[in-house]
C-alpha positions as CSV (number, residue, x, y, z in Angstrom):
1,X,25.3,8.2,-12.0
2,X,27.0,8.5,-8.5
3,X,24.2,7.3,-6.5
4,X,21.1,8.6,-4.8
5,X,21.0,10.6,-2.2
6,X,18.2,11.6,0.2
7,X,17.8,15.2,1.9
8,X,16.3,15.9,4.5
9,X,15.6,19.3,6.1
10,X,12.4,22.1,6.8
11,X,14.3,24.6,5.2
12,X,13.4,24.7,1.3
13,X,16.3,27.2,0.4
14,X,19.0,25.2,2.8
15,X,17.1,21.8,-0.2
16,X,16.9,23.9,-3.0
17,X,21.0,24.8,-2.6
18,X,22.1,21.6,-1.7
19,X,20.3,19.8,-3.9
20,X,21.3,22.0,-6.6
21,X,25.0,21.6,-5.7
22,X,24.8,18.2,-5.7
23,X,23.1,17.7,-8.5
24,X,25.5,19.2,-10.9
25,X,27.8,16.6,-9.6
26,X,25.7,14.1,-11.2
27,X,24.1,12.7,-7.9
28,X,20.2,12.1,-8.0
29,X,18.9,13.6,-5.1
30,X,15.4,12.7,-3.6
31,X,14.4,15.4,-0.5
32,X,11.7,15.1,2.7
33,X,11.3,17.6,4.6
34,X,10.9,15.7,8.5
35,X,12.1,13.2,10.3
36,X,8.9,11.2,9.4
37,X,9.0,11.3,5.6
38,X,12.5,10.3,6.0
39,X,12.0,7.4,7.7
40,X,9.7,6.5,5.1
41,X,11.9,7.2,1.8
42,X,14.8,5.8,3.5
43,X,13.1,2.8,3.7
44,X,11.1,2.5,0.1
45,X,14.1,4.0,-1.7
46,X,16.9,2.6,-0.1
47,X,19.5,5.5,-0.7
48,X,23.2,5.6,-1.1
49,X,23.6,8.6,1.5
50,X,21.7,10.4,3.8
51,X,22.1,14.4,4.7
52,X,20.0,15.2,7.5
53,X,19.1,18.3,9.9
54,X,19.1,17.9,13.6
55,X,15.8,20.2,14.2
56,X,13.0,19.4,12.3
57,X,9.5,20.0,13.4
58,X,7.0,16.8,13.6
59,X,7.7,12.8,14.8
60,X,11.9,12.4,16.1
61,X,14.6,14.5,14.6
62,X,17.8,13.7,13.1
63,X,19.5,12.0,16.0
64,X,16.6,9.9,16.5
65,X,16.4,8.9,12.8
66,X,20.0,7.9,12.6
67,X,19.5,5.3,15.6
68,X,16.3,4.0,13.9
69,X,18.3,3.4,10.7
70,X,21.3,1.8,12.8
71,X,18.4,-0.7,14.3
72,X,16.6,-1.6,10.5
73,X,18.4,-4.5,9.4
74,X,18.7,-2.4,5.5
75,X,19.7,0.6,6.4
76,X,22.5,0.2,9.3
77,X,24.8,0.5,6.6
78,X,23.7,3.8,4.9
79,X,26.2,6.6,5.3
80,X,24.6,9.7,7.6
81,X,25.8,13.4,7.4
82,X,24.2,15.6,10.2
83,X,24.2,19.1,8.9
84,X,23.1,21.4,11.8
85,X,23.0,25.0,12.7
86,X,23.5,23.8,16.6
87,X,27.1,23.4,18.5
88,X,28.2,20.2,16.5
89,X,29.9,19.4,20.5
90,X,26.6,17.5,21.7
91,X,26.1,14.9,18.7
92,X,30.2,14.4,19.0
93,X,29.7,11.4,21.3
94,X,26.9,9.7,18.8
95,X,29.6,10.6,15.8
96,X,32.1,8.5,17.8
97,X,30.0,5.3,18.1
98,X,29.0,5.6,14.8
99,X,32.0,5.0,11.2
100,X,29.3,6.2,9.4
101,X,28.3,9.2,10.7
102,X,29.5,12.8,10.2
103,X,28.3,16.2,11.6
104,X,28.8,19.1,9.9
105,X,28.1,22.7,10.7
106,X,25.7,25.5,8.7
107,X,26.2,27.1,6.9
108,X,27.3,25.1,4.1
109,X,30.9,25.3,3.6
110,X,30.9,23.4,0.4
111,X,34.1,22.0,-0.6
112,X,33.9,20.1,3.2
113,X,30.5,19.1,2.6
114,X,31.6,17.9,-1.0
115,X,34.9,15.9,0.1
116,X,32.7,14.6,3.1
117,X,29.9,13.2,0.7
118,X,32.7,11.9,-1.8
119,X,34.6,9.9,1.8
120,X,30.9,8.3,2.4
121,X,29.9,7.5,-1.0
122,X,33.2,5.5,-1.1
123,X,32.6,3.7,1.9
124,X,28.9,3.0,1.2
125,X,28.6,-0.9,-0.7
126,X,27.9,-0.3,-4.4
127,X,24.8,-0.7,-6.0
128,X,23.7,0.4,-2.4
129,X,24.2,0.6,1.2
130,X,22.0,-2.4,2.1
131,X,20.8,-5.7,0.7
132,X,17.9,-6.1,-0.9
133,X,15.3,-7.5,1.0
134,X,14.0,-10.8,0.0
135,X,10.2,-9.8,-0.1
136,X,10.2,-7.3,-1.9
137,X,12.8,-7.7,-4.9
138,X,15.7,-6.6,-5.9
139,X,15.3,-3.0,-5.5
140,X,19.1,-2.2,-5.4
141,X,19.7,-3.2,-8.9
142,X,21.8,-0.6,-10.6
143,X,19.6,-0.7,-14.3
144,X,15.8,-1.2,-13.3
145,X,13.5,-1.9,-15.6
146,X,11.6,0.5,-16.7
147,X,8.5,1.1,-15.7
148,X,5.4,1.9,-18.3
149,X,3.2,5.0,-17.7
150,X,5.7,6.2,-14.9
151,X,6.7,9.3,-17.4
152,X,6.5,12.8,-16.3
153,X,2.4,13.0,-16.3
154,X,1.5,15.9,-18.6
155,X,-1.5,18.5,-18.1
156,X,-5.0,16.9,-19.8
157,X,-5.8,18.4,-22.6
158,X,-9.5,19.8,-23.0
159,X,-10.0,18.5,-26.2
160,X,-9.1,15.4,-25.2
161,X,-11.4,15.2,-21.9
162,X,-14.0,12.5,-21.9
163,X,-17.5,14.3,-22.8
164,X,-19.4,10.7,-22.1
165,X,-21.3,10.3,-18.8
166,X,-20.0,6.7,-17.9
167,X,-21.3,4.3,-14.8
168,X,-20.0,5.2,-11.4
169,X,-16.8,3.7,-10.1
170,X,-16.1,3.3,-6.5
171,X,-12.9,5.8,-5.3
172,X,-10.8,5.3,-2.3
173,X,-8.8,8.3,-1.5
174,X,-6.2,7.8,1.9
175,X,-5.1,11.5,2.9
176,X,-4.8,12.6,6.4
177,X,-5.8,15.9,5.5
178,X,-9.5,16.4,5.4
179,X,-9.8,19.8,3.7
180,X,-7.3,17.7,1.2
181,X,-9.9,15.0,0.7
182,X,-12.7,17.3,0.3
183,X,-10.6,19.3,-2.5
184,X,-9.6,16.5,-4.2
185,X,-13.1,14.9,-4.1
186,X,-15.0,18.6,-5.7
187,X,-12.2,18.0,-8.5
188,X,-13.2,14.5,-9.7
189,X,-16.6,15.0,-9.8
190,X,-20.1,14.1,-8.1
191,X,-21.1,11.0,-10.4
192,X,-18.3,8.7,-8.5
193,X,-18.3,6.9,-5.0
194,X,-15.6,8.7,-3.5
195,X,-14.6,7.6,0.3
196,X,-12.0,9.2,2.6
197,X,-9.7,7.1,4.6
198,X,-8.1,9.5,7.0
199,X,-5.1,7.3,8.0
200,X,-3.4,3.8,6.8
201,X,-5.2,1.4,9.0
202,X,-8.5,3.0,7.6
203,X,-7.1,2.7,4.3
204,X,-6.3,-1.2,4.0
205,X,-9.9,-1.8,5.8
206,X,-11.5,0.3,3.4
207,X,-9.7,-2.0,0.8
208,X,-11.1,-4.6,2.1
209,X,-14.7,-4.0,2.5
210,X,-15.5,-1.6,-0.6
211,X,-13.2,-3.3,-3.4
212,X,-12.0,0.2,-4.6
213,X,-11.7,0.6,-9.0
214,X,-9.0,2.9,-8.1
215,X,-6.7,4.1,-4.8
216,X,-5.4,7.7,-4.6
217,X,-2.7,7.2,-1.6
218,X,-0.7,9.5,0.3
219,X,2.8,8.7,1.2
220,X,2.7,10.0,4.8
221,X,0.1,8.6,6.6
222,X,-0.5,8.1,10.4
223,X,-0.5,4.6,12.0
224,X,0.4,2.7,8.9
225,X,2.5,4.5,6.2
226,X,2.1,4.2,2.2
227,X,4.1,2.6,1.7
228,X,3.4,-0.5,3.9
229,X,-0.3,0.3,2.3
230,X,0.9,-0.9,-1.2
231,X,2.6,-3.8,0.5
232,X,-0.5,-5.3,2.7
233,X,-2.2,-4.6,-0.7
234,X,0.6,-7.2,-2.7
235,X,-0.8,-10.4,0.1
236,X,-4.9,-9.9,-1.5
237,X,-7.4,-9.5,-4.0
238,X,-6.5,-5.9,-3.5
239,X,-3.2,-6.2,-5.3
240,X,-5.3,-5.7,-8.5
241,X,-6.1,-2.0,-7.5
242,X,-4.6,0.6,-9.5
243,X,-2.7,3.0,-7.0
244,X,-1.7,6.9,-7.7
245,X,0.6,7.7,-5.0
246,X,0.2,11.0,-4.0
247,X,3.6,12.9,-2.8
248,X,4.4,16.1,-0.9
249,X,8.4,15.0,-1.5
250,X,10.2,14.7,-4.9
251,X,11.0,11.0,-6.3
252,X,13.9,11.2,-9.1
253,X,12.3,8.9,-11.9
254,X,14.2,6.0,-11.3
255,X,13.5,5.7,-8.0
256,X,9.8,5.5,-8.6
257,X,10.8,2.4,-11.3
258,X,12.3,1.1,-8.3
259,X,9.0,0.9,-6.7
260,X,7.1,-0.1,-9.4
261,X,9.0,-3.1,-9.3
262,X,7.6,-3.8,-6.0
263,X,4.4,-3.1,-6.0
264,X,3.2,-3.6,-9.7
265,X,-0.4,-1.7,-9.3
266,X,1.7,1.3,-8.1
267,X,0.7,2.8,-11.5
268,X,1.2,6.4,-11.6
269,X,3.3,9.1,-8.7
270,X,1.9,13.1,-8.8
271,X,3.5,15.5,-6.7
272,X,1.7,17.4,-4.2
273,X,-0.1,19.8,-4.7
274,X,-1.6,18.0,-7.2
275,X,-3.1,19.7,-10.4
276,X,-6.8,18.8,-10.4
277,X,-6.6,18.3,-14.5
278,X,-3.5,15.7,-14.6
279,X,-5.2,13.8,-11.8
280,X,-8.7,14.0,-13.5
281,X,-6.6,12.6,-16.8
282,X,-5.1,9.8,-14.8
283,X,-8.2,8.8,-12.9
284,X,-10.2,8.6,-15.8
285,X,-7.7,6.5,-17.5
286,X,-7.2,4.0,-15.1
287,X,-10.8,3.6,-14.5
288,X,-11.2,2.4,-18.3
289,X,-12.9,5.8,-19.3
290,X,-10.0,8.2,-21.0
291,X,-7.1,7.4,-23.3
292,X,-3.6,7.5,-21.9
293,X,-2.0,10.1,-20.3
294,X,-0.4,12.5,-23.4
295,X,2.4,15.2,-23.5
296,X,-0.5,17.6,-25.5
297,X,-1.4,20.2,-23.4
C-alpha cells in the first residue's frame, strides 16, 4: 500500500472524487471534513500526506492548520497539498517558506494533482512522515497487529437480541450534541444509568466520579478532544473502560488497529450516524449481556 492519506474538505462530492481517484491508485485515504477534525486525525493517525481546502467552515482553515502542523513536533514533516478554489497568488508566500507545501487550484486537474501527490509521497520518510512518539507506541509501524473485534461491525440480528432483563449498568455517553445524546439514550433503553457529558473536560470527570461499565465517545469534542480522552483514560483506573468511539469521519481499518494499539480499551469504532441496532449489539456485548458482534443480519 502507498501510504495513507488524509482529506480534508466541506465539500462531499470535491471527497467523494478525490478519494475515489486516489483510491484506485492503491492509497488508503481517511477524510474530515474541517479544519478541527483534521487537526485531530492528523494527530491520532499520523498520515503520509495531507490534501487540504483553504475555506472550511468551523475552528482555523487550511493555512492555519498547516502552521499548527509545522509547530507539532510529529507532524512538521508531513507533506501538505492546498487545493483551493481561491487565487492560488495569496498562499504563494507561505508555499515559499514551506518544501513541503503545494497549492493547487480547483478544479481538480488530475494528472497535476496525481504527479504532485506522487513528488510528496517520495519526499515524505517511509513508514511515515514523523517519528513515533514515545508515549504512545509505535504507531508508524508498517504491519500493525491486528486488532480483535475491530471488524466491520455488522447489523444485530433479532433473533439473536438478548430477551433477559439483566441489572443496570452505569453509561457514559460524551457527545457535544444534545439532541444526539438524547437519541442515542431512547435507543439503548430505560433500564440503564445513562449520563451525558457534553464536552471532553466533562467527560474525563465523569470518568472519574461515576466509574462508567462502558464509554460511547465522540471524536470531536470541545475543550478536550477524543482522542486525548482515551489517553487521560491510559494514566487510571479508567483505562479498564471499554470505549466505542463514535465518528462523523471515515477510519480505513488499519488505521483504527493503529489506535487500538494505543489505547487498548478503544474496543470497537461506528461511524456516525450510527445505527441504533449495531450499537445496541455492541453495548450489550461489552457490558457482559450479548454474544459477540456477528456478520448474521
Amino acid at each position: 500500500m502507498p501510504g495513507w492519506i488524509l482529506l480534508v474538505d466541506d465539500e462531499p462530492s470535491i471527497l467523494a472524487l478525490l478519494s475515489g481517484r486516489l483510491e484506485m491508485e492503491g492509497y488508503s485515504v481517511t477524510t474530515a471534513s474541517d479544519a478541527a477534525q483534521a487537526a485531530i486525525q492528523a494527530e491520532s493517525l499520523r498520515p503520509k500526506l495531507v490534501i487540504m481546502d483553504v475555506n472550511m467552515p468551523g475552528y482555523g482553515n487550511g493555512p492555519d492548520a498547516v502552521r499548527a502542523m509545522r509547530a507539532h513536533a510529529l507532524l512538521k514533516a508531513t507533506p501538505v497539498i492546498l487545493f483551493t478554489g481561491m487565487e492560488t497568488k495569496e498562499l504563494e508566500p507561505l508555499a515559499a517558506q514551506d518544501p513541503l507545501l503545494r497549492v493547487l487550484s480547483k478544479p481538480l486537474n488530475w494528472p497535476l494533482m496525481k504527479k504532485t501527490v506522487e513528488e510528496l509521497m517520495g519526499a515524505a520518510p517511509p513508514g511515515g512522515a514523523q517519528a513515533p512518539a514515545p508515549a504512545l507506541g509505535d504507531l508508524a509501524a508498517p504491519e500493525p497487529a491486528p486488532m480483535p473485534e475491530l471488524p466491520p461491525i455488522p447489523v444485530l440480528s433479532p433473533a439473536r437480541a438478548p430477551a433477559a432483563k439483566a441489572p443496570a449498568k452505569k453509561i457514559l455517553i460524551a457527545d457535544d450534541e444534545e439532541n444526539y445524546f438524547q437519541l442515542l439514550r431512547a435507543g439503548l433503553g430505560p433500564d440503564d444509568d445513562i449520563r451525558w457529558a457534553k464536552d471532553g473536560r466533562e467527560a474525563i470527570q465523569s470518568l472519574q466520579e461515576l466509574s462508567p461499565d462502558i464509554l460511547l465517545l465522540d471524536l470531536v469534542l470541545p475543550k478536550v478532544s477524543g482522542l486525548e480522552v482515551l489517553r487521560a483514560m491510559q494514566d487510571t483506573p479508567a483505562k479498564a473502560t471499554p470505549v466505542v468511539l463514535l465518528t462523523g469521519a471515515h477510519l480505513a481499518q488499519a488505521q483504527v488497529q493503529v489506535m487500538g494499539k494505543d489505547f487498548p480499551n478503544l474496543r470497537f469504532v461506528i461511524e456516525k450516524p450510527c445505527k441504533m441496532p449495531v450499537l445496541r449489539e455492541v453495548t450489550e456485548h461489552l457490558l457482559g449481556r450479548g454474544p459477540a458482534p456477528s456478520s448474521g443480519a
